[in-house]
C-alpha positions as CSV (number, residue, x, y, z in Angstrom):
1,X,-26.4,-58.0,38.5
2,X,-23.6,-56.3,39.9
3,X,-22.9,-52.4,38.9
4,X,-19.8,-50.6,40.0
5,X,-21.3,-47.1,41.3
6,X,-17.8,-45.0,42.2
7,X,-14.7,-45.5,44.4
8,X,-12.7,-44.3,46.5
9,X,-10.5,-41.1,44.4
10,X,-13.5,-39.6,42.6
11,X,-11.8,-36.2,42.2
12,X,-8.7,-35.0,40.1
13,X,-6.3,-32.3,39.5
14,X,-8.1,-30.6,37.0
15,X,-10.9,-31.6,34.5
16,X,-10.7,-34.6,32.6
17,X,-11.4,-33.1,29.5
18,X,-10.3,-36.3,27.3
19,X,-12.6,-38.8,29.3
20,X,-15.4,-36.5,28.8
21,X,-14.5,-36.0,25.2
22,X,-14.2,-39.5,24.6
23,X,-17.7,-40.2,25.5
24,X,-19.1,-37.2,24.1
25,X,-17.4,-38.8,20.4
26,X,-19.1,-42.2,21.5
27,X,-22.3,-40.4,22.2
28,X,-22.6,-38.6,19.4
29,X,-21.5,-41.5,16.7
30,X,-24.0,-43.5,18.0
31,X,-26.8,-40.8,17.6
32,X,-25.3,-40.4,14.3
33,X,-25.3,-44.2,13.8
34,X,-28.0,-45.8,15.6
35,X,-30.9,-45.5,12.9
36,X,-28.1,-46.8,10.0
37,X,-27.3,-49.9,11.8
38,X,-30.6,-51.0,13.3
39,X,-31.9,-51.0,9.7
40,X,-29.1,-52.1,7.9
41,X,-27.5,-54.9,9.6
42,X,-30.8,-56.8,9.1
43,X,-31.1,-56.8,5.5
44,X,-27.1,-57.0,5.1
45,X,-27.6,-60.4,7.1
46,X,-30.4,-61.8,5.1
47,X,-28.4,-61.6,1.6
48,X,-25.1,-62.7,3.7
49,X,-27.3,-66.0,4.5
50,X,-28.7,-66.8,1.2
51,X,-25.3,-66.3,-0.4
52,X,-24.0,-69.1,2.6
53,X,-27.1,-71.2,1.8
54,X,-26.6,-71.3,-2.4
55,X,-23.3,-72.0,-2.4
56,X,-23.7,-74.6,0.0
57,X,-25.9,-76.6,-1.9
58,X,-24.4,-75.5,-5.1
59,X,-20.7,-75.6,-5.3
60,X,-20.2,-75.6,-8.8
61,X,-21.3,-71.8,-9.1
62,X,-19.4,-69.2,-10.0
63,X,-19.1,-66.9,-6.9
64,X,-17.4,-63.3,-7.0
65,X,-14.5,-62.4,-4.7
66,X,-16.7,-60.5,-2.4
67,X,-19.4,-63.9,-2.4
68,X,-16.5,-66.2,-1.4
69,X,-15.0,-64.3,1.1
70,X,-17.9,-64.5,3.0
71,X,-18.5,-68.4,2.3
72,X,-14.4,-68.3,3.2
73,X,-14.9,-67.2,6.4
74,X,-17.7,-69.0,7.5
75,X,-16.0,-72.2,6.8
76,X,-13.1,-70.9,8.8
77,X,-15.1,-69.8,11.8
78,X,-18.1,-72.4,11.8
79,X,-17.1,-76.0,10.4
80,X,-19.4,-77.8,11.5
81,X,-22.6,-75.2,11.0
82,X,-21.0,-75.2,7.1
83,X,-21.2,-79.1,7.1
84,X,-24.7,-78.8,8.4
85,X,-25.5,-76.4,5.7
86,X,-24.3,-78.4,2.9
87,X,-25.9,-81.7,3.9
88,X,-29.0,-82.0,1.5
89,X,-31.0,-83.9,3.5
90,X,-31.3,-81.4,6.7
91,X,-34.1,-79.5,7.9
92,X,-35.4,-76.5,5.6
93,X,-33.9,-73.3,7.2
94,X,-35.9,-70.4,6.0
95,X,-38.1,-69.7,3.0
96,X,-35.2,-69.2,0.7
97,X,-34.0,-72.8,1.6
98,X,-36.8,-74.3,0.7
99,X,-36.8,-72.0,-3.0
100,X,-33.3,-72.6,-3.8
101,X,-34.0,-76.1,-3.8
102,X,-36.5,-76.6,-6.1
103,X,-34.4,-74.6,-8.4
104,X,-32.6,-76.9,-10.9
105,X,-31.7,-74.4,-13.5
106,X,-27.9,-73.8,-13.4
107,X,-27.8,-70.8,-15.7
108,X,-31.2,-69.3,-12.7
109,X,-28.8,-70.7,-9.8
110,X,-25.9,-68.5,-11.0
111,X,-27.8,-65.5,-11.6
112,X,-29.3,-65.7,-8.3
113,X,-25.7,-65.9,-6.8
114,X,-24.7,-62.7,-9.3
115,X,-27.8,-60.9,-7.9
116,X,-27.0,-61.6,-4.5
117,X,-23.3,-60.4,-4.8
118,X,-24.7,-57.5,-6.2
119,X,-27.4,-56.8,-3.8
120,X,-24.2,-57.7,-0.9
121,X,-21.8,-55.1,-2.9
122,X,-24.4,-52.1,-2.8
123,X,-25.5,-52.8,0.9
124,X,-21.8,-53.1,2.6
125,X,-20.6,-50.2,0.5
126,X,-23.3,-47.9,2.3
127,X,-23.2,-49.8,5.8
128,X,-21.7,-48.0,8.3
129,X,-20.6,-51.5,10.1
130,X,-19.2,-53.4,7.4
131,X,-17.2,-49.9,6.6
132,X,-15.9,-49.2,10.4
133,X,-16.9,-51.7,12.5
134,X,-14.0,-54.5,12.9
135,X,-14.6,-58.0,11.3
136,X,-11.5,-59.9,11.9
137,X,-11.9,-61.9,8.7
138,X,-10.7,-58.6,6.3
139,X,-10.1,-55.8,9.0
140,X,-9.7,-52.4,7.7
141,X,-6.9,-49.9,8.8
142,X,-9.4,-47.2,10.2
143,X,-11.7,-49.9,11.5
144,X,-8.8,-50.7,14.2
145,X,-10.2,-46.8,15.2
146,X,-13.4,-46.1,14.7
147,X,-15.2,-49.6,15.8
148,X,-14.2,-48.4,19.3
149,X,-16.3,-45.8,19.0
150,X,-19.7,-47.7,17.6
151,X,-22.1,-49.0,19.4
152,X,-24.9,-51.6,18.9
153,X,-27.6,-50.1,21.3
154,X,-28.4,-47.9,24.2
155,X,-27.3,-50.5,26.7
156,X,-24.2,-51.3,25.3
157,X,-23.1,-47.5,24.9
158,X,-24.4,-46.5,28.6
159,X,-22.0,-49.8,30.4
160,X,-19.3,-49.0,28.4
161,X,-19.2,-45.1,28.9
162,X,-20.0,-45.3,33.1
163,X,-17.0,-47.9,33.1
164,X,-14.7,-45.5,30.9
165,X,-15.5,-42.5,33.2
166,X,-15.0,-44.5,36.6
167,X,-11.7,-45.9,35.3
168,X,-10.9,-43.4,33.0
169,X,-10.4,-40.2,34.8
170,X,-7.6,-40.9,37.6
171,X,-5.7,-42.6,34.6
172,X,-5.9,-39.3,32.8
173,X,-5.2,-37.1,36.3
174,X,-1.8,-39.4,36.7
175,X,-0.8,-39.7,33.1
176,X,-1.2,-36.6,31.4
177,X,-3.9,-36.2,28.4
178,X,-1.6,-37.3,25.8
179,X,0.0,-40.3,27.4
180,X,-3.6,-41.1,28.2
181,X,-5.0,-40.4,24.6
182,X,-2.4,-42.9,23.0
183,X,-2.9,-45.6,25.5
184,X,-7.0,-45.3,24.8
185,X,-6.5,-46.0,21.3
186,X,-3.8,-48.1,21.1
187,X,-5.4,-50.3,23.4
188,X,-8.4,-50.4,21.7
189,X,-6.9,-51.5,18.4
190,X,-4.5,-54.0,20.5
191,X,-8.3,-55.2,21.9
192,X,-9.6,-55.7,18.7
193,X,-6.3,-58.0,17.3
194,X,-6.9,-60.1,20.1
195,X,-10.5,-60.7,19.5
196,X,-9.2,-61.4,15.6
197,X,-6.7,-64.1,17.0
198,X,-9.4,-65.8,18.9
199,X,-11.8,-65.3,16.0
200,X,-10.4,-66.1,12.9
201,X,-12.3,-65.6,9.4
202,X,-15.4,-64.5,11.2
203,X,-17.6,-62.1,9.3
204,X,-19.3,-60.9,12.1
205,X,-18.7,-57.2,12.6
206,X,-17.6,-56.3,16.2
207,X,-18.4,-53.0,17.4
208,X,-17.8,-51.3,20.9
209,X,-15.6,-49.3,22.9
210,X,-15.4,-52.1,26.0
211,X,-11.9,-53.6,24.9
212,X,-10.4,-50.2,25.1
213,X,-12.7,-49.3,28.6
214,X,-11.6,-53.0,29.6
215,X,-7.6,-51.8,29.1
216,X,-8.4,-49.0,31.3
217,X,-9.6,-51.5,33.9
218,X,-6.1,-53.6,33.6
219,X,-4.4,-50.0,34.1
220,X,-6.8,-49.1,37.4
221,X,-5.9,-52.4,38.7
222,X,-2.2,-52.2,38.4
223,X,-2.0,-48.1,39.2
224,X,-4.5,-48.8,42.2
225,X,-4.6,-52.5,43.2
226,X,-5.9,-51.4,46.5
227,X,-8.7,-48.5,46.1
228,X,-12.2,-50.1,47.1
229,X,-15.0,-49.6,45.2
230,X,-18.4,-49.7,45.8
231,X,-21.1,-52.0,44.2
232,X,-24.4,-52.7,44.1
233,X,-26.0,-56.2,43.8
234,X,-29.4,-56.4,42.3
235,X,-30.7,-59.3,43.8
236,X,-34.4,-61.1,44.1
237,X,-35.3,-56.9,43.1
238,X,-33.2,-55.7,46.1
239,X,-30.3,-53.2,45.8
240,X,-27.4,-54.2,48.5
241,X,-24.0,-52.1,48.2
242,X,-20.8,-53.1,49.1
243,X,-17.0,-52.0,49.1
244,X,-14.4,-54.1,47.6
245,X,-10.8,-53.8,46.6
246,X,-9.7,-53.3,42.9
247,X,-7.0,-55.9,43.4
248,X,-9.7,-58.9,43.7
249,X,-12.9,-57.2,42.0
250,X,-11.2,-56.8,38.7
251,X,-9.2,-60.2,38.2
252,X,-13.0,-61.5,39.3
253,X,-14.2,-59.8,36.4
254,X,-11.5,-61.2,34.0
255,X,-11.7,-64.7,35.1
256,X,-15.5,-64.5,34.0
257,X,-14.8,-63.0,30.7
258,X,-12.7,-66.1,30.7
259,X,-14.6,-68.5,31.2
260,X,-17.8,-67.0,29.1
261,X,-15.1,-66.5,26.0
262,X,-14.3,-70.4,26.7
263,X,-17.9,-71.4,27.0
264,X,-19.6,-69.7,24.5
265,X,-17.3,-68.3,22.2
266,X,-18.4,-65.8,19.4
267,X,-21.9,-67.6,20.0
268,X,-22.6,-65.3,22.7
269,X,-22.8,-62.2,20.7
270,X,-20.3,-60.5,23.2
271,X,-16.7,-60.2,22.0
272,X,-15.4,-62.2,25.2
273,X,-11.7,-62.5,23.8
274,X,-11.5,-59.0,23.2
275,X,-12.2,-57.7,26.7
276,X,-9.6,-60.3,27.6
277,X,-6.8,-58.8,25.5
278,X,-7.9,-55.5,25.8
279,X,-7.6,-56.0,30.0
280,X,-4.4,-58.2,29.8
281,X,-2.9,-55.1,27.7
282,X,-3.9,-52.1,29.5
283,X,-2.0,-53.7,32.7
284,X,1.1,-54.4,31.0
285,X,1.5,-51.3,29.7
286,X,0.3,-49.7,32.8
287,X,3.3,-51.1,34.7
288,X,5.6,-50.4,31.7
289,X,4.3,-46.9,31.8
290,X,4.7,-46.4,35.9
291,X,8.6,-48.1,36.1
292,X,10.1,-46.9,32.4
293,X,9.6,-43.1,34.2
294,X,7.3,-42.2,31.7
295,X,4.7,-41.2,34.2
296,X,6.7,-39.5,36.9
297,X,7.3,-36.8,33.6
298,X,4.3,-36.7,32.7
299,X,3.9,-35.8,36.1
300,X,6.1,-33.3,36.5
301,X,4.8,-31.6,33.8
302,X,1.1,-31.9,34.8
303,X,2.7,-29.9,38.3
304,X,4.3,-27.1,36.3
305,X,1.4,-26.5,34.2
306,X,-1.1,-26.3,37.8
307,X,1.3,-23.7,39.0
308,X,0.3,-21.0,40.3
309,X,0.9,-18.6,38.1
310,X,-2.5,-18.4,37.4
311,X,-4.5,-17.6,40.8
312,X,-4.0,-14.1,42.3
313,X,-3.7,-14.9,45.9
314,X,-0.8,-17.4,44.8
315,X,1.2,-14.8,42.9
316,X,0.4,-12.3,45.6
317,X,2.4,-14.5,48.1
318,X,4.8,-15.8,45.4
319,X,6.0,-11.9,45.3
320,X,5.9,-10.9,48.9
321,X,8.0,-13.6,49.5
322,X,10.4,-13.0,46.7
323,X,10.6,-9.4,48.1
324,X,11.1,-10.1,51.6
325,X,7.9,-9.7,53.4
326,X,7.9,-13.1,54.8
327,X,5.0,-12.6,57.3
328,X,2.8,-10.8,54.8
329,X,3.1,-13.5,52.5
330,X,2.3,-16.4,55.0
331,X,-0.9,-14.2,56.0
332,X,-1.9,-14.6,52.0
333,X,-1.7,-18.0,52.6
334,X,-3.2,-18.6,55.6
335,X,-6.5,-17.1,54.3
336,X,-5.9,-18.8,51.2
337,X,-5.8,-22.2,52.6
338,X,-8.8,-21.6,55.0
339,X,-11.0,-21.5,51.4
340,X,-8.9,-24.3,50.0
341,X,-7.3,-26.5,52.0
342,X,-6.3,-29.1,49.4
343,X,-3.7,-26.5,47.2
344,X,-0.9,-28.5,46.9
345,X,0.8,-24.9,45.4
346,X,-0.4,-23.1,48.4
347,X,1.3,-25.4,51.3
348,X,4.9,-25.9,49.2
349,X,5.0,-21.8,49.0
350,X,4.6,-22.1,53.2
351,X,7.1,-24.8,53.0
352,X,9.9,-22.2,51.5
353,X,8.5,-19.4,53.6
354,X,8.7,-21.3,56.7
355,X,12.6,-22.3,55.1
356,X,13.2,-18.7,55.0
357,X,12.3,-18.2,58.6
358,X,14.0,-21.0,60.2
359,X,10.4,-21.9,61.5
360,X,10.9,-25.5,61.8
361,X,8.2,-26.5,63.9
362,X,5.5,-24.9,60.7
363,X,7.8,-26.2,57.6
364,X,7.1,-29.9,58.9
365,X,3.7,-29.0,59.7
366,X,3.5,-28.0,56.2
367,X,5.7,-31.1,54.5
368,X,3.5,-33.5,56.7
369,X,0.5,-31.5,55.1
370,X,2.0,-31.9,51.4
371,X,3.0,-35.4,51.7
372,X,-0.8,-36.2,52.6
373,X,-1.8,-34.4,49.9
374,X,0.5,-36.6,47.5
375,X,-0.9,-39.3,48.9
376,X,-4.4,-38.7,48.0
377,X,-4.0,-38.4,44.7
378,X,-1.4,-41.6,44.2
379,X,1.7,-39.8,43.9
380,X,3.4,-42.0,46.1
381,X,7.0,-41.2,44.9
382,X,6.6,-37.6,45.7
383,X,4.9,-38.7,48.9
384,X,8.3,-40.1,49.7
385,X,10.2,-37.4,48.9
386,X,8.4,-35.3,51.5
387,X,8.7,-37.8,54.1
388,X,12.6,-37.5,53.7
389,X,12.4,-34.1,53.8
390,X,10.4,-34.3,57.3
391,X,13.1,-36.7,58.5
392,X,16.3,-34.3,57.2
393,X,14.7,-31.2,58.4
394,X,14.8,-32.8,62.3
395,X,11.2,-34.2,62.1
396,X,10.5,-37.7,63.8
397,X,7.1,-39.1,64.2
398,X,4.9,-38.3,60.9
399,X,1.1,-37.7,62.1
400,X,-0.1,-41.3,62.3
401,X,-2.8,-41.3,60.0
402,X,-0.7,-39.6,56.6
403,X,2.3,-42.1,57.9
404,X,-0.1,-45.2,57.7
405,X,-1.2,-44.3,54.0
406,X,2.7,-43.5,53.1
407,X,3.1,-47.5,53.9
408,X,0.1,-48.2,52.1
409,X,1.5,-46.2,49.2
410,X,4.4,-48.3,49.7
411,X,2.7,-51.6,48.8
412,X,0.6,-49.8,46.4
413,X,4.2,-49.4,44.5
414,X,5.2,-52.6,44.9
415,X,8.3,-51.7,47.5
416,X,7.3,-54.2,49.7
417,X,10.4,-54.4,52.2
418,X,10.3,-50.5,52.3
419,X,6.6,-50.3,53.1
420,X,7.6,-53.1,56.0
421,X,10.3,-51.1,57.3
422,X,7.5,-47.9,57.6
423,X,5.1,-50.1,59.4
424,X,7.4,-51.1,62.2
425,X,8.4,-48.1,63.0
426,X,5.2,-46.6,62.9
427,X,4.0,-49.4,65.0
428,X,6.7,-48.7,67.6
429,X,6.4,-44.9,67.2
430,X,2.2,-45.4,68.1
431,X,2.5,-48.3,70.3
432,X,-1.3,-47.3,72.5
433,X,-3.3,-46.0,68.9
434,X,-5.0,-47.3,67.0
435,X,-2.6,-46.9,63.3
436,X,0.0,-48.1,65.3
437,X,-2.2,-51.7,66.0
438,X,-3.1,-51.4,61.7
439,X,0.5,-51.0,61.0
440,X,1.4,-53.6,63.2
441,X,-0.8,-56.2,61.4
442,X,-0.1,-54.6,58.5
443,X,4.2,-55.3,58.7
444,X,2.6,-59.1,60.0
445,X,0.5,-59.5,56.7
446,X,3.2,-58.6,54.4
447,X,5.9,-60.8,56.0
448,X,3.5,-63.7,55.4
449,X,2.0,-63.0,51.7
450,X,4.9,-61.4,50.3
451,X,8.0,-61.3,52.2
452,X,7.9,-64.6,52.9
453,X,8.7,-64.4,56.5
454,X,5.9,-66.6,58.5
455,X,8.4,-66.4,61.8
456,X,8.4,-62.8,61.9
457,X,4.6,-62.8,60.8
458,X,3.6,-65.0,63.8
459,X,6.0,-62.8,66.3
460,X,4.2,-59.8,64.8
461,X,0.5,-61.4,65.0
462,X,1.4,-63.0,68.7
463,X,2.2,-59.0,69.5
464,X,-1.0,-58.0,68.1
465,X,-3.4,-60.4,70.3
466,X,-1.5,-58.6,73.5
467,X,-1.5,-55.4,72.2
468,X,-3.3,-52.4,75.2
469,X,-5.3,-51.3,72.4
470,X,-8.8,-52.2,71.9
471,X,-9.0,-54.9,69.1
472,X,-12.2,-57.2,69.9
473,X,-13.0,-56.4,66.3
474,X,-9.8,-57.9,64.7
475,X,-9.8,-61.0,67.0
476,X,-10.6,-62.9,65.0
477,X,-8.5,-61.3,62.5
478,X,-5.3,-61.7,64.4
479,X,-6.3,-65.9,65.4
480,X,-6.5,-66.4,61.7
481,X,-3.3,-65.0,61.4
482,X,-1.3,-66.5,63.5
483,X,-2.9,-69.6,61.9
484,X,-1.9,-69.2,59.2
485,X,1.7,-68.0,60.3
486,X,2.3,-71.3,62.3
487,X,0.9,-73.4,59.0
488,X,3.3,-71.8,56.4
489,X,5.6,-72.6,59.1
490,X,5.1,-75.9,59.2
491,X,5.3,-76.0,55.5
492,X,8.6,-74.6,54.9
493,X,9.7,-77.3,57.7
494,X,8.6,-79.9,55.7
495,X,10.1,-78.7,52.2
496,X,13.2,-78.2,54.0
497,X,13.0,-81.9,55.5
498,X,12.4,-83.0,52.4
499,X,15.2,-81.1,50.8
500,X,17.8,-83.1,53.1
């Protein structure tokens, strides 16, 4: 069993107040709930089966709307168990079969089938999951809502709520509450469509909130392809942790939904297809939301409403410096920083001070300082936009570390040739450290999975085996590489023989 237990960015801006409302709603409808549908679903089942099994053997009756939808849609979604059904010579099912068949009476047969519609009519009407749970034969308006938010036991609610908080916050720190609200339920309802395409004229009620949380897991994955999380493997009663990347955990994850939804189908009592659609949707809309611009406002306004308007120390500074009193205010700020280091508000106030008093050497201190701070919490853009502010204001090697996760924001983005460009120079800038070896294999790595480039990737990887800093760890890293290199190589020669 393997259970995802946090990953790298567990903090955010500010409290994620819709995440934790989320699962205090799912918490609370399924207090609410739980007692309703254990007893319920069991009796509602029962009558739903008898109706299947009289009208099976007896055709000719009479059945009311809400009777032959359900025979409808069990036909639809289980031929053959319907031809199985209706053969009189099969195996007795159940106590009823076995009644119903010594019944000849047409006029007893048909008032058993008006009883049952009856019993069916009074038990759906006061069950909470034939009323908002989804069934994708006759799905509801609401239900497209409120199934996300029901739950069939303890299990099911706990998995589903630890894999909406681990995903769900740093959606909600980078998009705003409301852009995050509307994606949660929109992808929740677009989860539920998808299970009713793969599922038509089932009956079966599908409750849950894991096509939504799965959405969130197609957003993680395109937002943060490569932040590792950490696992732990339950295996032969021994706990083992590990750290793996996002960007081949989660399609891990989707290929098996895949192949359980192919398998199994609706027989394995999990709504497969759903988690599918609900995954496929959240990343599509996640990389609609992050190039459309959507996000960099939302943003924006996330930074205006964190300003610092609301801490005294903040304001303190904010008017010194507006009066004048330049060293009083960097003073403020100096202490203010020592308490919390991570103020993004605090260090771009010392960024205009240190403006104001020509004090180049501090303000790139400072940018270097904000730009890292960007960094960490995926705000890669605005990383960027320090980093060319260092360079304009005279500044010309960025601290090694914050420089090698600007290039790893880089590919996080998708600006591949950019994030090369960074890791040369940052290689050339740190030729005897250590970030300069990583970016060097880094630039090497990208020419030859994305860049298409295995000459450059071999020159890059043939530098790194020479390279005067220590690397016995990544030797066999590096001969893999240039592997690798010299294969695709020899593979592009080939196409272009061919070619000719």
């Amino acid at each position: 069993m393997l259970i995802p237990i946090r990953h790298e960015n567990m903090s955010a801006r500010r409290w994620p107040v819709i995440t934790l409302g989320l699962i205090a709603v799912n918490v609370a409808a399924f207090l609410f709930t739980m007692s309703s549908v254990e007893t319920e679903s069991p009796h509602l089942g029962e009558v739903k089966s008898h109706i299947l099994i009289l009208a099976a053997l007896h055709p000719e009756l009479k059945m009311p709307a809400e009777s032959q939808r359900i025979v409808d849609g069990f036909k639809q979604s289980e031929p053959d168990q319907w031809k199985l059904i209706q053969n009189p010579y099969r195996d007795l099912i159940n106590a009823y079969d076995a009644k119903i068949k010594l019944m000849e009476d047409t006029s007893k047969l048909q008032d058993e089938m008006d009883a049952l519609n009856t019993q069916l009519l009074s038990l759906s009407t006061l069950s909470f999951a034939e009323q908002y749970a989804f069934v994708p034969a006759h799905p509801s308006a609401i239900s497209y809502i409120t199934a996300n938010f029901l739950h069939g036991g303890w299990l099911h609610l706990i998995g589903n709520m630890w894999f909406l908080w681990l995903a769900g916050f740093v959606l909600e720190d980078v998009w705003g509450r409301w852009l995050y609200s509307l994606f949660y339920l929109i992808a929740g309802a677009a989860a539920l469509q998808f299970h009713a395409w793969s599922n038509p004229g089932s009956m079966t009620p599908t409750l849950g909130a894991s096509g939504a949380v799965a959405a969130l897991m197609g957003a993680f994955l395109m937002r943060f392809p490569k932040m590792k999380i950490e696992m732990a493997w339950l295996f032969l009663f021994k706990l083992y942790r590990f750290k793996a990347a996002a960007y081949w955990l989660l399609p891990l994850w989707l290929f098996c939904e895949i192949f359980y939804g192919s398998l199994f189908g609706a027989s394995s009592g999990v709504a497969h297809w759903a988690h599918v659609g609900g995954f496929l949707f959240g990343a599509g809309a996640a990389l609609a939301i992050q190039h459309s611009g959507v996000e960099q406002k939302a943003d924006k306004a996330i930074e205006e409403k964190l300003a610092w308007t609301n801490d005294a120390e903040l304001e303190q500074a904010s008017t010194a410096m507006e009066h004048g009193q330049l060293a009083e205010a960097v003073a403020i700020l100096t202490n203010y920083i020592v308490v919390k280091p991570n103020s993004l508000d605090a260090w771009n106030l010392l960024r205009q001070i240190h403006t104001r008093q020509n004090n180049t050497k501090d303000y790139l201190d400072a940018t270097v300082k904000t730009c890292a701070l960007h960094l960490r919490t995926h705000q890669v853009e605005a990383a960027f936009q320090d980093y060319a502010e260092f360079l304009d204001s005279g500044g010309s090697r960025m601290l090694a570390a914050t420089w090698l996760e600007l290039c790893k924001g880089a590919e996080e983005i998708q600006e591949f040739d950019r994030a090369f460009t960074e890791y040369q120079q940052l290689a050339q800038a740190y030729p005897a450290d250590r970030q300069g070896l990583t970016a060097q294999l880094s630039a090497a790595r990208l020419c030859l999975k994305r860049l298409n480039r295995p000459q450059d990737a071999l020159a890059l990887y043939q530098a790194a085996a020479g390279s005067p800093v220590p690397h016995l760890d990544w030797d066999q890293h590096i001969r893999a590489g240039i592997k690798d290199a010299r294969a695709a190589m020899s593979r592009g020669n080939t196409v272009a023989a061919g070619a000719q």
